[in-house]
N, CA, C and O atoms as a Tinker XYZ file with bonds, in Angstrom:
   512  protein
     1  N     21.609000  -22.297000   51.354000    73     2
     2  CA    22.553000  -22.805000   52.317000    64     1     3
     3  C     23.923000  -22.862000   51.652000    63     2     4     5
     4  O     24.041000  -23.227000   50.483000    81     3
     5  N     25.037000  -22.468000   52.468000    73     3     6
     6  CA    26.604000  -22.014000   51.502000    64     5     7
     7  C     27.291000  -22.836000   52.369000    63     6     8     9
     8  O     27.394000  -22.488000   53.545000    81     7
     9  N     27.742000  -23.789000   52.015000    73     7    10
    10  CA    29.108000  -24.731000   52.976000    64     9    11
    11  C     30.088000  -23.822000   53.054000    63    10    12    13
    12  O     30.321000  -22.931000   52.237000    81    11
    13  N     30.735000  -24.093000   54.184000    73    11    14
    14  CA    32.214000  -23.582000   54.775000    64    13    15
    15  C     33.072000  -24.991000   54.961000    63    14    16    17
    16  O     32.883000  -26.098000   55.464000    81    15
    17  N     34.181000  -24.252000   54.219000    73    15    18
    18  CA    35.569000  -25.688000   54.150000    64    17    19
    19  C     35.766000  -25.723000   55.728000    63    18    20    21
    20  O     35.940000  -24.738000   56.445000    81    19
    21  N     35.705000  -27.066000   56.130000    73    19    22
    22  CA    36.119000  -27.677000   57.194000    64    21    23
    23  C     37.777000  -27.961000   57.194000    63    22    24    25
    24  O     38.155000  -28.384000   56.102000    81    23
    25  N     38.619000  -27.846000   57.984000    73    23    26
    26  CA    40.039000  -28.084000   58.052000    64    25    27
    27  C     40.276000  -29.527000   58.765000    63    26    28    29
    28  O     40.133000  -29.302000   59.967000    81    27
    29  N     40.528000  -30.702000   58.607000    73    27    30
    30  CA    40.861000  -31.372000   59.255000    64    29    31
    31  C     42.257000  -31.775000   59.170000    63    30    32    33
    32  O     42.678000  -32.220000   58.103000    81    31
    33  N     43.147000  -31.647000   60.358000    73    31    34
    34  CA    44.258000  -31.686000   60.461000    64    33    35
    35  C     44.567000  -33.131000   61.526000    63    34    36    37
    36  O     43.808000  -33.807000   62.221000    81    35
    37  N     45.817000  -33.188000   61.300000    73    35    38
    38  CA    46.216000  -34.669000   62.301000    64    37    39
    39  C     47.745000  -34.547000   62.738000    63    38    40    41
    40  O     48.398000  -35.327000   63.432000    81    39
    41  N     48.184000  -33.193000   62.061000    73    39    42
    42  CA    49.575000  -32.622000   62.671000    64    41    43
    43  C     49.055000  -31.669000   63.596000    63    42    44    45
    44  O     47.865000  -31.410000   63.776000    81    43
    45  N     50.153000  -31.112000   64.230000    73    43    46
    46  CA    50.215000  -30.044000   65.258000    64    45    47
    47  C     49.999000  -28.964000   64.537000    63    46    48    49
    48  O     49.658000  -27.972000   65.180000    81    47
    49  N     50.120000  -28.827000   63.070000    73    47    50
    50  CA    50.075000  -27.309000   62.421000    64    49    51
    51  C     49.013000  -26.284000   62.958000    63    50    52    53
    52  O     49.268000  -25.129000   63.300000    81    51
    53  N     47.670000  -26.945000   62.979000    73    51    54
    54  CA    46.507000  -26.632000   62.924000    64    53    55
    55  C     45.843000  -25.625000   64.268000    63    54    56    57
    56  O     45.164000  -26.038000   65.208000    81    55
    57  N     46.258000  -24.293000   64.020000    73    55    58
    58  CA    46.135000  -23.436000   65.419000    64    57    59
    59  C     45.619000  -22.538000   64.790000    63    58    60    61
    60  O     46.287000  -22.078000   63.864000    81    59
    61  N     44.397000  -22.019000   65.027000    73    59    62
    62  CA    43.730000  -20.824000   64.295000    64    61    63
    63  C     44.590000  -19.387000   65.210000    63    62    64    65
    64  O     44.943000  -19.229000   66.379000    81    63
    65  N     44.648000  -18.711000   64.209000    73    63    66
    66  CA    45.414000  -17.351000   64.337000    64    65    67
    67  C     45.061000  -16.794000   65.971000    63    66    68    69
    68  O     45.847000  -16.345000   66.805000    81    67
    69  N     43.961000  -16.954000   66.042000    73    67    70
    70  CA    43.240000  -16.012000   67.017000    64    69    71
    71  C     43.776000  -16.534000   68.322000    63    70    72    73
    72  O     43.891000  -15.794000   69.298000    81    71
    73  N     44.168000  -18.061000   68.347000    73    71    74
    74  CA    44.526000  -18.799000   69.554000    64    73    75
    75  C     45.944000  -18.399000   69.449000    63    74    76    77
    76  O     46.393000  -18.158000   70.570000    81    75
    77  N     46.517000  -18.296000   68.825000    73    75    78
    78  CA    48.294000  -17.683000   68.663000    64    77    79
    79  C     48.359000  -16.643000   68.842000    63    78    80    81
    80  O     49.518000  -16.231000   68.790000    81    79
    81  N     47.241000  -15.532000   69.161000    73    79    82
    82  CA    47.952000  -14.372000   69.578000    64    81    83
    83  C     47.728000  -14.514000   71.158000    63    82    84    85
    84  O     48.478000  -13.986000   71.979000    81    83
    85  N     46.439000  -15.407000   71.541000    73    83    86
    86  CA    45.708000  -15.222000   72.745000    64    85    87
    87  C     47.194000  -16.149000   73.715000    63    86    88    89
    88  O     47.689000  -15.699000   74.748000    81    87
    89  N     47.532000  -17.158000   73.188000    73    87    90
    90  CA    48.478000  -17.972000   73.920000    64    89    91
    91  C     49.774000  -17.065000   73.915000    63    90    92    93
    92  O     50.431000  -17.135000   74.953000    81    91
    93  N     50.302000  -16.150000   72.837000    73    91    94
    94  CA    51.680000  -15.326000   72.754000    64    93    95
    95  C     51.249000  -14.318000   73.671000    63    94    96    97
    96  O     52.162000  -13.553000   73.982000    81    95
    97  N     50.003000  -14.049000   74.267000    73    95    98
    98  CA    49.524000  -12.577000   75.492000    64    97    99
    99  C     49.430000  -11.643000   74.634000    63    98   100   101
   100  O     48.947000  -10.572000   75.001000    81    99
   101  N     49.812000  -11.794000   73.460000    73    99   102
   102  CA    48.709000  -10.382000   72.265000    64   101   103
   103  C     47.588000  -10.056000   72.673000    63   102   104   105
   104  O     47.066000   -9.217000   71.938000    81   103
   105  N     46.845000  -10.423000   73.726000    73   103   106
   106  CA    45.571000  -10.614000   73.755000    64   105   107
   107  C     44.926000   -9.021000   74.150000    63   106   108   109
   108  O     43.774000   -8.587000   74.131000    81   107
   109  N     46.224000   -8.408000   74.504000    73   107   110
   110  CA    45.608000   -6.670000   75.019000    64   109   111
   111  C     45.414000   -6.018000   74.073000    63   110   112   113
   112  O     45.021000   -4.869000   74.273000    81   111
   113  N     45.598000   -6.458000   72.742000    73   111   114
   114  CA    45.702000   -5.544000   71.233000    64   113   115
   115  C     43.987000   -6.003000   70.605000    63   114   116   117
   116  O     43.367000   -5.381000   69.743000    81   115
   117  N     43.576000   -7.096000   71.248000    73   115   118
   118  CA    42.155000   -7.783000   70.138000    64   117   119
   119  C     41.060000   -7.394000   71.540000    63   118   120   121
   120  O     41.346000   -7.187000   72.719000    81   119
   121  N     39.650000   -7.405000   70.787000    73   119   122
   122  CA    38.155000   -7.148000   71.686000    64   121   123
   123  C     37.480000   -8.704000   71.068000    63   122   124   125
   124  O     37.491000   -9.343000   70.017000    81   123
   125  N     37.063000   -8.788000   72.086000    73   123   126
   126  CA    36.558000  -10.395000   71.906000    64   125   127
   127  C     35.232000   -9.702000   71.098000    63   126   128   129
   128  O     35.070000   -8.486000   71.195000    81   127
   129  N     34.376000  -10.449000   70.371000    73   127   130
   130  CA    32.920000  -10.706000   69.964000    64   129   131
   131  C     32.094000  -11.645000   70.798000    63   130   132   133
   132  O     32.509000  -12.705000   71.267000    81   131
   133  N     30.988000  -11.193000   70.925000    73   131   134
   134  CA    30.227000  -12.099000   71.357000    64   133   135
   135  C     29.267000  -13.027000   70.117000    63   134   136   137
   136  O     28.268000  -12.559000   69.571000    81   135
   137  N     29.704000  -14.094000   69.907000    73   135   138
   138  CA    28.770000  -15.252000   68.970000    64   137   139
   139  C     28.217000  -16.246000   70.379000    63   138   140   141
   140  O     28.988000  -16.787000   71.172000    81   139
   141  N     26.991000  -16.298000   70.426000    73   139   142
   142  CA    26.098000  -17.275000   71.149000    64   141   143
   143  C     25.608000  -18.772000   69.955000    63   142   144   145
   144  O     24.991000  -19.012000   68.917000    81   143
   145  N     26.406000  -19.418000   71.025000    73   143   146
   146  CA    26.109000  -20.833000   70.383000    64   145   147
   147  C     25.084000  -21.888000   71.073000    63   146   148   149
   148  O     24.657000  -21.564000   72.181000    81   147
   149  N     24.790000  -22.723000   70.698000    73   147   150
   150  CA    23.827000  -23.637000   71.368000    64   149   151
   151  C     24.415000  -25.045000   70.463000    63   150   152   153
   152  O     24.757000  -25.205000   69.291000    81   151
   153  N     24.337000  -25.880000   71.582000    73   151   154
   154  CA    24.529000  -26.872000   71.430000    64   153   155
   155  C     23.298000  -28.069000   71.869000    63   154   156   157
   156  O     22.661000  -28.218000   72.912000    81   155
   157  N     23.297000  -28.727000   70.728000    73   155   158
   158  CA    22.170000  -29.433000   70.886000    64   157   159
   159  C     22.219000  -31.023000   70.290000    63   158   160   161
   160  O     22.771000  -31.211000   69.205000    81   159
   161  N     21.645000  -32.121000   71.008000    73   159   162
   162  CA    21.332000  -33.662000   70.194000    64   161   163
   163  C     20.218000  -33.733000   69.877000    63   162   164   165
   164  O     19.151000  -33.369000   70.371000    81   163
   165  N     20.646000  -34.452000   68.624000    73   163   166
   166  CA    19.080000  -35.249000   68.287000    64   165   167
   167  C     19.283000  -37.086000   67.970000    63   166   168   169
   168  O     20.210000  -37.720000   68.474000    81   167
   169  N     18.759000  -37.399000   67.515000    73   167   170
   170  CA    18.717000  -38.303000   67.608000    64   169   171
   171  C     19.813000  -39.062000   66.655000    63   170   172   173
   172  O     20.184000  -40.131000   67.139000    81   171
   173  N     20.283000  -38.793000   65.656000    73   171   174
   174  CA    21.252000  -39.088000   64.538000    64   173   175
   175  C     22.350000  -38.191000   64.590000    63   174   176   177
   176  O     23.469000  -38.611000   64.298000    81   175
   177  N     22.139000  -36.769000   64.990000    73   175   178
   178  CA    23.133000  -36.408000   65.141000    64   177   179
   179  C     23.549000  -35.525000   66.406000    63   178   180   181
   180  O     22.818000  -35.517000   67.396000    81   179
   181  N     24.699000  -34.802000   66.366000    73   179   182
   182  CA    24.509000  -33.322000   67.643000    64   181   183
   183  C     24.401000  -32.489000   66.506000    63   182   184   185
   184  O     24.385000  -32.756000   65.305000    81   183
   185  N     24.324000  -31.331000   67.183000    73   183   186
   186  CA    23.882000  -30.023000   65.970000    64   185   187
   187  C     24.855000  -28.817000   67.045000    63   186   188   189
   188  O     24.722000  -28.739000   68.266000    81   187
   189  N     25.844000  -27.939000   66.166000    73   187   190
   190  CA    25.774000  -26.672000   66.634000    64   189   191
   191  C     25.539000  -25.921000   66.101000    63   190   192   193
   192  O     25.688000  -26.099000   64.892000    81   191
   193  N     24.984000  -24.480000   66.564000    73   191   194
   194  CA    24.646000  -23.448000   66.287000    64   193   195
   195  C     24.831000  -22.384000   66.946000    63   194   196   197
   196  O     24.445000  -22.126000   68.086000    81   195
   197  N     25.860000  -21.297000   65.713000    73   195   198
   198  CA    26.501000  -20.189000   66.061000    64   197   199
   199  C     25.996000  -19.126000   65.813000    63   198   200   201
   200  O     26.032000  -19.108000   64.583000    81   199
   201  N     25.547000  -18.222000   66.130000    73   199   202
   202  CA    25.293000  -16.491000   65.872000    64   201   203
   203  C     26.523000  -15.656000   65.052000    63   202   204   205
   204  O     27.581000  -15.160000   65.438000    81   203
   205  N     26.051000  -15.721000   64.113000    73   203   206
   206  CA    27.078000  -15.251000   63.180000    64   205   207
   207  C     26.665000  -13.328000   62.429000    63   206   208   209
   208  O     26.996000  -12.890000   61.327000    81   207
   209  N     26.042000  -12.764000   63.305000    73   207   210
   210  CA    25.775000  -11.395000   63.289000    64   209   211
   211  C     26.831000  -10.521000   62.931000    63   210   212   213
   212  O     26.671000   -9.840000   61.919000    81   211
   213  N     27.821000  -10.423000   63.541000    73   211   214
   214  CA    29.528000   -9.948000   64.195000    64   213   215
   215  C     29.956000   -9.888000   62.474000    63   214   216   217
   216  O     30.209000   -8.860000   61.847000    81   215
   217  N     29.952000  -11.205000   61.973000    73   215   218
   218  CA    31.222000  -11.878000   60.821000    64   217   219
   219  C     30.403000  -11.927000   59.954000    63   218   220   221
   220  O     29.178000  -11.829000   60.027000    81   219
   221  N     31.338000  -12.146000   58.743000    73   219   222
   222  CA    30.811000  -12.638000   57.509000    64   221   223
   223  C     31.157000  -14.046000   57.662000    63   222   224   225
   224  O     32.037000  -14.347000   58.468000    81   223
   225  N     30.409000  -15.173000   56.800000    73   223   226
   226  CA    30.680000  -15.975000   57.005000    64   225   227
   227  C     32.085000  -16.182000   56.307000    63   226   228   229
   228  O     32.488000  -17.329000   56.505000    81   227
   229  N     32.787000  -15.558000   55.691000    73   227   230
   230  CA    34.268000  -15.539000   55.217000    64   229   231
   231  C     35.160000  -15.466000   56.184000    63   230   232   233
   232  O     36.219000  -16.091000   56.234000    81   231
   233  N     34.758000  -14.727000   56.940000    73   231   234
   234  CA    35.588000  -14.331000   58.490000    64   233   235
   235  C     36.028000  -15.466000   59.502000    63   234   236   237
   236  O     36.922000  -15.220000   60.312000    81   235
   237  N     35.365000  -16.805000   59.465000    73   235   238
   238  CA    34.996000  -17.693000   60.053000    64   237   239
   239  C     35.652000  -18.821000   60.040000    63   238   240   241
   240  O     34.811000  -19.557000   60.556000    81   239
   241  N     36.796000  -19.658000   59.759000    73   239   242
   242  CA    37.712000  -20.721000   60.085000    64   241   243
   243  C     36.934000  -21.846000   61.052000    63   242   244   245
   244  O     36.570000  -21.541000   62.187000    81   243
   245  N     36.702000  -23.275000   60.446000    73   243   246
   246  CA    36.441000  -23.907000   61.302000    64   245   247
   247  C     37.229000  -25.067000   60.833000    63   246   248   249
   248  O     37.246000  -25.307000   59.626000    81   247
   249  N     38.042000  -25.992000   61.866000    73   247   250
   250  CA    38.783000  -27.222000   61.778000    64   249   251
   251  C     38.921000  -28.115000   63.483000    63   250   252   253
   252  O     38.988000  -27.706000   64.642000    81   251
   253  N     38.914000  -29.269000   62.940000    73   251   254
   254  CA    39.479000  -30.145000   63.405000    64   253   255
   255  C     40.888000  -30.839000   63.781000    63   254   256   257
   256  O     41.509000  -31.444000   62.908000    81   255
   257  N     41.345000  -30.746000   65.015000    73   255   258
   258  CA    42.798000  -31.664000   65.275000    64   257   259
   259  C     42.670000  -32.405000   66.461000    63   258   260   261
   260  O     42.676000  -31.995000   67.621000    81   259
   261  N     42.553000  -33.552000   66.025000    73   259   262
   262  CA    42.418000  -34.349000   67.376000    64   261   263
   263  C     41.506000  -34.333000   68.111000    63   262   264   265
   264  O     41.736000  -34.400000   69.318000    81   263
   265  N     40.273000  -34.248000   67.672000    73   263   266
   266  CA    38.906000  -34.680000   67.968000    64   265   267
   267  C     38.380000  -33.238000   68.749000    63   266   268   269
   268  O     37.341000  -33.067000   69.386000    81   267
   269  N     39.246000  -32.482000   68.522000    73   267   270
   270  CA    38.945000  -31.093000   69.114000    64   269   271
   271  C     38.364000  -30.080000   67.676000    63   270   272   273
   272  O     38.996000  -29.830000   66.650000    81   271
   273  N     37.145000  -29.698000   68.003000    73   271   274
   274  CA    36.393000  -28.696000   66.857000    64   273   275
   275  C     36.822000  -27.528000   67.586000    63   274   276   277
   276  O     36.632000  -27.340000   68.788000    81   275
   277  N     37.714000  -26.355000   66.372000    73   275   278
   278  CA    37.768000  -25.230000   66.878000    64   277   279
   279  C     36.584000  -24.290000   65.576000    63   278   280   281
   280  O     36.220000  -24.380000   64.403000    81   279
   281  N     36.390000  -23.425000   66.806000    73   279   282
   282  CA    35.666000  -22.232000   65.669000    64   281   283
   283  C     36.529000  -21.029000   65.848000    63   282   284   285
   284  O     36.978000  -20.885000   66.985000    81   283
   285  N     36.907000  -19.986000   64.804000    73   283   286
   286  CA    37.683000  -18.794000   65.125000    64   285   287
   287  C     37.018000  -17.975000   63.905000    63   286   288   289
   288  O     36.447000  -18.471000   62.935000    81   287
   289  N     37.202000  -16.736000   64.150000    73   287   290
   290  CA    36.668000  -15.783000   63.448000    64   289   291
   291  C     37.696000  -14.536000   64.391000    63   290   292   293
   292  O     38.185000  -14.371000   65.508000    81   291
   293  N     37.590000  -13.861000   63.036000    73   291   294
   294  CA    38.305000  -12.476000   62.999000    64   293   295
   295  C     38.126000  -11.295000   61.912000    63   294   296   297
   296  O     38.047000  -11.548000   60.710000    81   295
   297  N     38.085000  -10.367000   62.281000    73   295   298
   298  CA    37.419000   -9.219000   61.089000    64   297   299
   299  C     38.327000   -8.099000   61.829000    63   298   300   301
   300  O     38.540000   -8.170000   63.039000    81   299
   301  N     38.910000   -6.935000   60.920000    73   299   302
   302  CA    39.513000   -5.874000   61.249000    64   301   303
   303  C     38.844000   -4.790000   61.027000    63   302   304   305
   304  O     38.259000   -4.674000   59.950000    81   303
   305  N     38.796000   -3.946000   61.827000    73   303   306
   306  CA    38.260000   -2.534000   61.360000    64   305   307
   307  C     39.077000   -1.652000   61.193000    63   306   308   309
   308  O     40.195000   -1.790000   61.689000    81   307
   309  N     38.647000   -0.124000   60.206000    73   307   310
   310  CA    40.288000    0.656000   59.992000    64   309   311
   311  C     39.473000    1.986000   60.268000    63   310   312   313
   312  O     38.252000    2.029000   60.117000    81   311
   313  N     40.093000    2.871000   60.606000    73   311   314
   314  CA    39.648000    4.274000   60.536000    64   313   315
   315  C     39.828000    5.114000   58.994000    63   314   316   317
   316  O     40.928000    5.300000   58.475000    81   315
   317  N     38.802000    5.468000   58.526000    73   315   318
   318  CA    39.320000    5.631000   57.407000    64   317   319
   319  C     39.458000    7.336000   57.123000    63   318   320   321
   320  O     39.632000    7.940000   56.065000    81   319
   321  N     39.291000    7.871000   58.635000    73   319   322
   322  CA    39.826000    9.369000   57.973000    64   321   323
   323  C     41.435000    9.731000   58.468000    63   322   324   325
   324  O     41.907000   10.678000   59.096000    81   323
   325  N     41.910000    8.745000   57.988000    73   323   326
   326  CA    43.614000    9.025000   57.880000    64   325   327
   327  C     43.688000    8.847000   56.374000    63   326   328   329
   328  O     42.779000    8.668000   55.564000    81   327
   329  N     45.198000    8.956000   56.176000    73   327   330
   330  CA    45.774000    8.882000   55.128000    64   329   331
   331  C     46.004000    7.978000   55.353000    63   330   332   333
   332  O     44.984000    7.376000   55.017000    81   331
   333  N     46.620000    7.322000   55.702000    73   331   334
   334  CA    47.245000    5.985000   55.864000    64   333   335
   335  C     45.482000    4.845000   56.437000    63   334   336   337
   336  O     44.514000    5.207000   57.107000    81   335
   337  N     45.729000    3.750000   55.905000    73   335   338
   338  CA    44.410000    3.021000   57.282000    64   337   339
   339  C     45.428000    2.117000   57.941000    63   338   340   341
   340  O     46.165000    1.196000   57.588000    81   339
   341  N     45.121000    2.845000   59.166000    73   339   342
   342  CA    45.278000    2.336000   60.424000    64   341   343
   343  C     44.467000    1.782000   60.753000    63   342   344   345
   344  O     43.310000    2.024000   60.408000    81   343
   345  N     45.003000    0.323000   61.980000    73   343   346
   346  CA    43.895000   -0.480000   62.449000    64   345   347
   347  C     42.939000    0.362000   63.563000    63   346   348   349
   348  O     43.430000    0.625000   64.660000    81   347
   349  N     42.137000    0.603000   63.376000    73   347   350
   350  CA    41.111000    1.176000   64.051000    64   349   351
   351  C     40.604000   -0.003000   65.435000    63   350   352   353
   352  O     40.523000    0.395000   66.597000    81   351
   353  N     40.308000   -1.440000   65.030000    73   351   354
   354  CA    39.812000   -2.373000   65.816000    64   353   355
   355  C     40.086000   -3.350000   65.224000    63   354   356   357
   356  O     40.291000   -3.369000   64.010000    81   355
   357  N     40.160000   -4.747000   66.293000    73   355   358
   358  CA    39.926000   -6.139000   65.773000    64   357   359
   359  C     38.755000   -6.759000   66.667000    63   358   360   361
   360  O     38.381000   -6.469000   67.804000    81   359
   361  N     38.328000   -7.673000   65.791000    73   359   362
   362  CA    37.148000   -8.132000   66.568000    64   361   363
   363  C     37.400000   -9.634000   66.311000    63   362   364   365
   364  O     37.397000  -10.076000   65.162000    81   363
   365  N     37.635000  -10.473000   67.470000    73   363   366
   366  CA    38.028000  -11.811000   67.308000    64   365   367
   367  C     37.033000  -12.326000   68.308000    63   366   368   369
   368  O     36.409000  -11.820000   69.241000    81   367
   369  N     37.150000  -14.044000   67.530000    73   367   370
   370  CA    36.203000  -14.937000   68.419000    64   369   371
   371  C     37.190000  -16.278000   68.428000    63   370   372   373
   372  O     38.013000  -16.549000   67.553000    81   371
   373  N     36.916000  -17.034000   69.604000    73   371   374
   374  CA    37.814000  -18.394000   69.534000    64   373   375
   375  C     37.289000  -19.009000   70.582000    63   374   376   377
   376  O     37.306000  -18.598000   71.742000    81   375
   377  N     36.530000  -20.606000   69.937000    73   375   378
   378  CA    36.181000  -21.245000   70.920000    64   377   379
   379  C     36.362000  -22.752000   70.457000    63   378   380   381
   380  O     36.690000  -22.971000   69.291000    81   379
   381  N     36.145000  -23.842000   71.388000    73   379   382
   382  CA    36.681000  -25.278000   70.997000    64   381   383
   383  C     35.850000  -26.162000   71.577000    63   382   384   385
   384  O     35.056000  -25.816000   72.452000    81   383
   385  N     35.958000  -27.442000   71.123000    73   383   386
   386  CA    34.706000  -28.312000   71.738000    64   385   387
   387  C     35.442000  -29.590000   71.511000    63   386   388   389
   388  O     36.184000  -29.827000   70.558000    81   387
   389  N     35.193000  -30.264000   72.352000    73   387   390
   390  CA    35.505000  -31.917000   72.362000    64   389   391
   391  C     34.314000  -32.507000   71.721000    63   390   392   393
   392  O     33.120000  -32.380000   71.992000    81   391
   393  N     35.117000  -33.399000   70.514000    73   391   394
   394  CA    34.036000  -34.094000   69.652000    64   393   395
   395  C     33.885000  -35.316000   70.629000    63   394   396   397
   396  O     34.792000  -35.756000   71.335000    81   395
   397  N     32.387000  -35.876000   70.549000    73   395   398
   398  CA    32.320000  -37.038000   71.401000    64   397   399
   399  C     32.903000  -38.053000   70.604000    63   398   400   401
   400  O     33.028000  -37.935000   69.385000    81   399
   401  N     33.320000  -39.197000   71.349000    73   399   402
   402  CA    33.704000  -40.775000   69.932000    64   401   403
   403  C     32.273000  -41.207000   69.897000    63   402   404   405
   404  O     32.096000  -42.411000   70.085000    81   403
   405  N     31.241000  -40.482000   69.699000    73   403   406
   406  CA    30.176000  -41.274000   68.836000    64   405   407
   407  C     30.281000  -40.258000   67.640000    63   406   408   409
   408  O     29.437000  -40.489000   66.774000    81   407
   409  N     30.741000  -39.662000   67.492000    73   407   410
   410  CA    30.702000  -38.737000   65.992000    64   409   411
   411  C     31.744000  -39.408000   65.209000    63   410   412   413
   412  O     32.878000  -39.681000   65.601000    81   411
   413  N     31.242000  -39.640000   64.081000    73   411   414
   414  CA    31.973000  -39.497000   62.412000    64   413   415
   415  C     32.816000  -38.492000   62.371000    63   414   416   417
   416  O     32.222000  -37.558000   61.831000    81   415
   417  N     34.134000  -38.114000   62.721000    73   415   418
   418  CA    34.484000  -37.047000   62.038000    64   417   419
   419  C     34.563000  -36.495000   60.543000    63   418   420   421
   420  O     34.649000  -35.351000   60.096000    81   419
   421  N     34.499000  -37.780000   59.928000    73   419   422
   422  CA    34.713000  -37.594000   58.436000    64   421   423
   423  C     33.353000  -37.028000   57.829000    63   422   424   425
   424  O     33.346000  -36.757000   56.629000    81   423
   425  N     32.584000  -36.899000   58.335000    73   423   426
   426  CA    30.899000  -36.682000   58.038000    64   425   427
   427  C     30.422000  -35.346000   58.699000    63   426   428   429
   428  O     29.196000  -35.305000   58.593000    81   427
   429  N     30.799000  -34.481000   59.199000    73   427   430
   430  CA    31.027000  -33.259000   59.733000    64   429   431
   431  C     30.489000  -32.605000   59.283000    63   430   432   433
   432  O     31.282000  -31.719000   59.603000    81   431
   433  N     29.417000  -31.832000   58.483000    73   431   434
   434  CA    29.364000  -30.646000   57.608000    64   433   435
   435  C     29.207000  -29.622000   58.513000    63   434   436   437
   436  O     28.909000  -29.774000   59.698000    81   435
   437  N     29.447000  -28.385000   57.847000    73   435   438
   438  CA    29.356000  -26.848000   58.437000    64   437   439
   439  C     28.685000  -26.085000   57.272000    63   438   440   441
   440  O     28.792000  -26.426000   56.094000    81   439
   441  N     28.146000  -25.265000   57.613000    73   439   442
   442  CA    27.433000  -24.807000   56.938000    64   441   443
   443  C     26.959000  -23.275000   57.515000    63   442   444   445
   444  O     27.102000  -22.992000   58.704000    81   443
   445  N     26.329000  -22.241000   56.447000    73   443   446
   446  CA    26.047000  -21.511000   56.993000    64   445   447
   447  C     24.927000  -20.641000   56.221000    63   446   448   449
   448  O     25.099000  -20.286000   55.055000    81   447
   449  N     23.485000  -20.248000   57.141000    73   447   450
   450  CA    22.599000  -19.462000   56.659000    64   449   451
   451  C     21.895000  -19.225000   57.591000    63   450   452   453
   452  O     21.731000  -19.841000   58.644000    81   451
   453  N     21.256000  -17.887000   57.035000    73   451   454
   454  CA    20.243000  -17.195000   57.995000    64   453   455
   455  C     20.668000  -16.267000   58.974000    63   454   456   457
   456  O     19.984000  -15.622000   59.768000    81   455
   457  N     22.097000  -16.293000   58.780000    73   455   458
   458  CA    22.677000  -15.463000   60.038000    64   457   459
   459  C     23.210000  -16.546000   61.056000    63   458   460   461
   460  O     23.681000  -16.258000   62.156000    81   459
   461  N     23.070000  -17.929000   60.518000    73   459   462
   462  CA    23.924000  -18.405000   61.141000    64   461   463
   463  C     24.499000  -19.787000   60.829000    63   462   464   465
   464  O     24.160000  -20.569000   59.941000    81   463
   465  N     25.660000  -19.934000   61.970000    73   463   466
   466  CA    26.853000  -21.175000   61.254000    64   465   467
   467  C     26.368000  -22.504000   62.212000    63   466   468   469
   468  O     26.309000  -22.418000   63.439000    81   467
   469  N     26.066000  -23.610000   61.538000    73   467   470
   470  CA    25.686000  -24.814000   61.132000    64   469   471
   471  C     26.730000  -25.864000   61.389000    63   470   472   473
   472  O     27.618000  -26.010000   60.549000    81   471
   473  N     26.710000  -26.522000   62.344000    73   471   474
   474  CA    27.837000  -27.670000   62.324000    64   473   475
   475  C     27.123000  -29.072000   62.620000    63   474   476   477
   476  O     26.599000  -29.290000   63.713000    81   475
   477  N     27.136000  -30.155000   61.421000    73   475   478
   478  CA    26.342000  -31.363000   62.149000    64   477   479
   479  C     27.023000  -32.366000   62.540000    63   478   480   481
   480  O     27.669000  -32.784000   61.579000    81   479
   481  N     27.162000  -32.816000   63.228000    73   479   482
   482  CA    28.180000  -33.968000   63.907000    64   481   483
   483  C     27.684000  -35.075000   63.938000    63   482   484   485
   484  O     27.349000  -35.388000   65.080000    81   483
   485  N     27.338000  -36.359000   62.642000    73   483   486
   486  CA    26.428000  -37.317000   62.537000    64   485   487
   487  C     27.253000  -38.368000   63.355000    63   486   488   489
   488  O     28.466000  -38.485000   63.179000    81   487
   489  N     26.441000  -39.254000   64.403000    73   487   490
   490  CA    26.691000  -40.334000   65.213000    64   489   491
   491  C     27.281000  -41.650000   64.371000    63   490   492   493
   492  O     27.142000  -41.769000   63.154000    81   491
   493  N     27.642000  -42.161000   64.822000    73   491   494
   494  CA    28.455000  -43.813000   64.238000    64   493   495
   495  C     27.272000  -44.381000   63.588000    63   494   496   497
   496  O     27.064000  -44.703000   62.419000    81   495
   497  N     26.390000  -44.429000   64.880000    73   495   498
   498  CA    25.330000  -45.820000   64.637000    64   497   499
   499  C     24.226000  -45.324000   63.393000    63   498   500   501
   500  O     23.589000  -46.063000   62.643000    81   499
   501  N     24.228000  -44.069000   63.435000    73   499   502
   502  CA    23.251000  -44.045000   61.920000    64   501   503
   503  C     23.909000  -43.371000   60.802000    63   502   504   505
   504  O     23.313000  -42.609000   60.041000    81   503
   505  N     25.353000  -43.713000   60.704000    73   503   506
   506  CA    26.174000  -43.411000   59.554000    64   505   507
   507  C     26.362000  -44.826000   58.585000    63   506   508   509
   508  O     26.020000  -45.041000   57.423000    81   507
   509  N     27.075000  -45.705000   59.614000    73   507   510
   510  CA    27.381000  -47.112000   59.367000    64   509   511
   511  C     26.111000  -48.430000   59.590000    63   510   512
   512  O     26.399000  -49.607000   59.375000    81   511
C-alpha cells in the first residue's frame, strides 16, 4: 500500500489544473477519462474508491479546500513519430465531493493499491 500526499488548503490557491482549464473553456483541447468511483460508509468511517486503470498513481492530485475533496488526474500522450513530440492527447479527470461535518479532516488518508485510489474519511465519534 503507497500513500498519496493529500493537499489541504484554507486559501483560495487550491484549484487543480484540470478545473482551470475546464472553467477558462480549454475544455475542447482535453478527452475526459473515465475513473469509476464508489462511495461507501461503514461504520467508523466513509470509504472512497477510485479506478485508477487510466493513471499512474503519480498522475493523481488529491486535496482539500473548504470541506470540498477534489480528485484530478492528468496524463499526456505524444506522437512519437515526429521530430519534434507533439501533444498527441490529454487525458484528464476532475471530480469533487462535499466532506460531511462528521469527518475529521485532519485524519483523511489516501492511499493507493491494486489498481486503485483509497480515500478514508474517519468520523468524529470514533476518532475523539
Amino acid at each position: 500500500m503507497e500513500t498519496i500526499p493529500l493537499v489541504i488548503e484554507n486559501s483560495n490557491d487550491f484549484l487543480c489544473e484540470t478545473e482551470e482549464n475546464l472553467l477558462a473553456g480549454n475544455s475542447l483541447m482535453l478527452a475526459t477519462s473515465m475513473v469509476i468511483i464508489n462511495l461507501y460508509e461503514e461504520k467508523a468511517s466513509y470509504k472512497l474508491r477510485a479506478t485508477t486503470s487510466d493513471f499512474s498513481r503519480y498522475q493523481f492530485d488529491v486535496g482539500i479546500k473548504d470541506r470540498i475533496l477534489s480528485i484530478c488526474a492528468k496524463r499526456q500522450r505524444s506522437n512519437k513519430s515526429h521530430k519534434k513530440r507533439l501533444p498527441f492527447g490529454v487525458d484528464t479527470f476532475f471530480k469533487s465531493f462535499n466532506i460531511p461535518k462528521t469527518v475529521v479532516v485532519e485524519k483523511i488518508k489516501v492511499y493507493s493499491r491494486n489498481g486503485f485510489l483509497t480515500i478514508e474519511m474517519p468520523k468524529w465519534e470514533y476518532v475523539y
